[in-house]
C-alpha positions in Angstrom: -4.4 38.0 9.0 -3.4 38.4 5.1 -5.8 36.7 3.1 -4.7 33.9 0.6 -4.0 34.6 -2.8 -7.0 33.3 -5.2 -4.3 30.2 -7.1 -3.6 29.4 -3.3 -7.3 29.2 -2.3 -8.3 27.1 -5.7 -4.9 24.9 -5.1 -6.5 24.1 -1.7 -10.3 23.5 -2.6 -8.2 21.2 -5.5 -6.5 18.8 -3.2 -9.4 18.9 -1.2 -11.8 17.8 -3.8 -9.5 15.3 -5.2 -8.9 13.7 -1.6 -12.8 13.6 -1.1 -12.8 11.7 -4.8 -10.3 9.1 -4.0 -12.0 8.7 -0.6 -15.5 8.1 -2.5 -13.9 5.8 -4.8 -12.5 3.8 -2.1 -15.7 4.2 -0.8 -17.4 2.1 -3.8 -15.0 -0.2 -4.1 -14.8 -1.4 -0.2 -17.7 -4.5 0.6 -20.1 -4.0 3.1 -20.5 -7.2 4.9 -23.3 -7.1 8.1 -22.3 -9.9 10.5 -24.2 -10.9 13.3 -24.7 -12.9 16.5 -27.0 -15.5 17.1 -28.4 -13.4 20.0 -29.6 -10.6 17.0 -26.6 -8.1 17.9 -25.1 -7.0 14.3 -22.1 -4.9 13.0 -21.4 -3.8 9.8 -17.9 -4.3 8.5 -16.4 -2.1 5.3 -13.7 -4.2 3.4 -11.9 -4.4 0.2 -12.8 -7.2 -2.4 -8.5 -8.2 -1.9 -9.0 -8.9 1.8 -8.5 -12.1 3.2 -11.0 -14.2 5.4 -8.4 -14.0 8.1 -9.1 -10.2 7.9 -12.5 -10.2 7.9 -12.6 -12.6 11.0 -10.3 -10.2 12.7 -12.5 -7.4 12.2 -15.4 -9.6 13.4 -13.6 -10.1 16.8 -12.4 -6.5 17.1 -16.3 -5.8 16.3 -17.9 -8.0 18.9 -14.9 -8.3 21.6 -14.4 -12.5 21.0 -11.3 -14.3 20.3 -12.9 -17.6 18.9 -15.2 -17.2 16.1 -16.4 -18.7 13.4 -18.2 -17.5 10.5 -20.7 -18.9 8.6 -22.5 -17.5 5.3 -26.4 -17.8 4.6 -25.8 -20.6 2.7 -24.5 -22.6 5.6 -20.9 -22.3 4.4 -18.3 -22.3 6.6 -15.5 -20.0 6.0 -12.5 -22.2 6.6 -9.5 -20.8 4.9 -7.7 -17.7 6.4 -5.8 -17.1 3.3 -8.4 -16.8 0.3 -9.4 -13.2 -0.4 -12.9 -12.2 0.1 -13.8 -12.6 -3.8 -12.4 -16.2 -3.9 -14.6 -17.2 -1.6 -17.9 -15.4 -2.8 -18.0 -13.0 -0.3 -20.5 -9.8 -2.3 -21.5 -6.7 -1.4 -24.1 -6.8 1.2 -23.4 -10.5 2.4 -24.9 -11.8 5.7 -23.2 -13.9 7.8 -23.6 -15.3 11.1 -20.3 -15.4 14.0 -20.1 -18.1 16.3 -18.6 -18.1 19.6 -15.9 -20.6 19.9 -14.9 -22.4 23.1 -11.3 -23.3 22.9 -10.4 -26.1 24.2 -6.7 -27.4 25.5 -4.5 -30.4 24.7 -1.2 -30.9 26.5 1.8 -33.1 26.4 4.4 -33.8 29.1 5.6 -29.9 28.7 4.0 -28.2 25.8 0.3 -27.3 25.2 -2.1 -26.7 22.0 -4.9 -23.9 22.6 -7.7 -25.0 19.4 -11.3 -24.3 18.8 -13.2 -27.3 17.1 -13.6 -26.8 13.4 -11.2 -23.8 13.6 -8.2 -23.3 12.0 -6.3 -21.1 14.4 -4.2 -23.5 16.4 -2.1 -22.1 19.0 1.2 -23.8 21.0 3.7 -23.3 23.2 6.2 -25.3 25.8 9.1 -27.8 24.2 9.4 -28.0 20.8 10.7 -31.4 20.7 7.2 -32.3 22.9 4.8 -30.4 20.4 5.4 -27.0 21.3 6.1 -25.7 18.0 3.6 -26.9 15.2 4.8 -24.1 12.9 5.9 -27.0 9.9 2.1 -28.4 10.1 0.4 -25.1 10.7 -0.3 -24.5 6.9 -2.0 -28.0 7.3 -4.0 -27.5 10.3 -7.7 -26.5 9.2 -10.9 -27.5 10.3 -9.6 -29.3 13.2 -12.2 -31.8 14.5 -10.4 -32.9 17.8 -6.7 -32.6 18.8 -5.7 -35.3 21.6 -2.0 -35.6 23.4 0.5 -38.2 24.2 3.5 -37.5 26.7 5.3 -36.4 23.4 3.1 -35.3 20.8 0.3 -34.3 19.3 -2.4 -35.4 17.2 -5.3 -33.8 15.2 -8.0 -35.1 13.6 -9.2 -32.5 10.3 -12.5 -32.6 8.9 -11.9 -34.6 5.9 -10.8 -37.5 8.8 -6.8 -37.1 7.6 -4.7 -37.2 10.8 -2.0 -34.3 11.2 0.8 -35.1 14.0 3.8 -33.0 15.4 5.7 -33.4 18.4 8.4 -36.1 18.9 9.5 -37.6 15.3 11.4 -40.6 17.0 8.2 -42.0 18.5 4.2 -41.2 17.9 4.9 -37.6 16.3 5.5 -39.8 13.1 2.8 -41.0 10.9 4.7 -42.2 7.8 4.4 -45.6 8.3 0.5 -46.0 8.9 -0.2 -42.0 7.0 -2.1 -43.9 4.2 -4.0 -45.8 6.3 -5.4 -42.7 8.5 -8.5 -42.1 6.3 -11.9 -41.4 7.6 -10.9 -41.0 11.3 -13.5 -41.1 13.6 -11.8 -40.4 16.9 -8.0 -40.9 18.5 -6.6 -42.1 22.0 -3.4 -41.1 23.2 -1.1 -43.4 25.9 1.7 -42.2 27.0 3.6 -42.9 24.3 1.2 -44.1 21.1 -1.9 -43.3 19.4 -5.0 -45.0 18.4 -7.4 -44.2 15.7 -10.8 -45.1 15.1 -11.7 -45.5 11.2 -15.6 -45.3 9.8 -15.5 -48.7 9.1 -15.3 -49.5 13.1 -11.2 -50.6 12.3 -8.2 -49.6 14.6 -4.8 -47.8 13.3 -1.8 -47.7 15.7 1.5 -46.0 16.2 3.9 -44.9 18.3 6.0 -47.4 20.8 5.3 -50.5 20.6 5.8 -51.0 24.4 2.9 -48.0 24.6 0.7 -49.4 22.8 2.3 -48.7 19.1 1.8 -51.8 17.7 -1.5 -53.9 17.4 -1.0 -56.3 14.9 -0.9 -59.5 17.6 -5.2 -58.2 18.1 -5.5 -56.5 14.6 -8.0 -59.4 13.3 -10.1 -58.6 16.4 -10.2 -54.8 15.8 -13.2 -54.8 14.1 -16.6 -52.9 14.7 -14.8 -50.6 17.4 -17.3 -48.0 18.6 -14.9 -46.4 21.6 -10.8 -46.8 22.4 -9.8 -46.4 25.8 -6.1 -45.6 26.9 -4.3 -46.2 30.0 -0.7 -44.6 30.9 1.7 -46.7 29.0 
């Protein structure tokens, strides 16, 4: 074997040492973030300051094998939006947080269906567009969904500030516009067949949808005070 000139063997111990620098740097520049499960099992994850929640939750879930998590910081902050880096939302060096496991629950319509986890953000749906199958011109409004009920044609979700977000059928209950101002501080929602109903925190009712579904309540609006539960039959 001919042995390498000496300018080949410096070239090489060179790159080397220059590849081992850059990798160090890296090194220092990457957060270690230790997240753990309430049952005490723990991984460390290595990421750059630039990364995005969304990343770091799908390292958790790689990590720990579970789809549905949610991550909370010591503080008792939830980590709601997927699309601010690690630095915007205080994520340091060494930060503890705590995954929970998410049960996802499912909505459905006449033919489409929305897979959700409450308080998540990651809302999932397929089947007819036109029935609430494709929520991709709401999705960026979607987060921290509190509950997501279904008529035959469409969807509704309740978000934790209590705003309403709908999609679905835009010629019946998929459309808010005329009653949008008035969903504030939503409690809870009922779906018919073809109409919603929403509880407020001051006990009153918001309707919309067909009228012959159950749309339109102003005939009992005076009596819709106080409401502690809403009940809805098929039509």
């Amino acid at each position: 074997m001919v042995p390498q000139p000496r300018w080949a063997q410096s070239l090489k111990r060179f790159f080397a040492d220059d590849l081992k620098s850059r990798q160090d740097w890296r090194t220092s520049q990457m957060l270690q973030v230790n997240v753990s499960l309430p049952n005490g099992h723990a991984e460390l994850l290595s990421l750059l300051p630039s990364s995005t929640v969304q990343d770091l939750k799908q390292a958790t879930q790689r990590a720990f094998g579970q789809k549905f998590l949610r991550l909370i910081t010591a503080k008792n902050r939830v980590l709601v939006d997927p699309d601010k880096t690690l630095e915007e939302a205080q994520i340091e060096d060494g930060e503890c947080l705590t995954a929970l496991v998410l049960q996802p629950q499912l909505a459905a319509t006449n033919s489409a269906f929305a897979l959700w986890c409450h308080g998540d953000s990651a809302i999932v749906t397929w089947g007819g567009a036109e029935f609430g199958g494709d929520s991709s011109a709401v999705q960026d409004q979607l987060k921290g969904v509190q509950q997501i009920q279904a008529s035959g044609e469409a969807f509704a979700a309740i978000l934790e500030d209590g705003s309403v977000v709908t999609w679905g059928s835009e010629s019946c209950d998929g459309d808010t516009s005329a009653v949008q101002d008035q969903l504030k501080g939503v409690q809870q929602i009922q779906a018919s067949g073809g109409a919603f109903a929403a509880i407020l925190e001051d006990g009153s009712v918001v309707t919309w949808g067909s009228e012959s579904s159950g749309g339109d309540s102003s005939a009992v609006r005076d009596q819709l005070t106080g409401v502690q539960q809403i009940q809805a039959s098929g039509e």
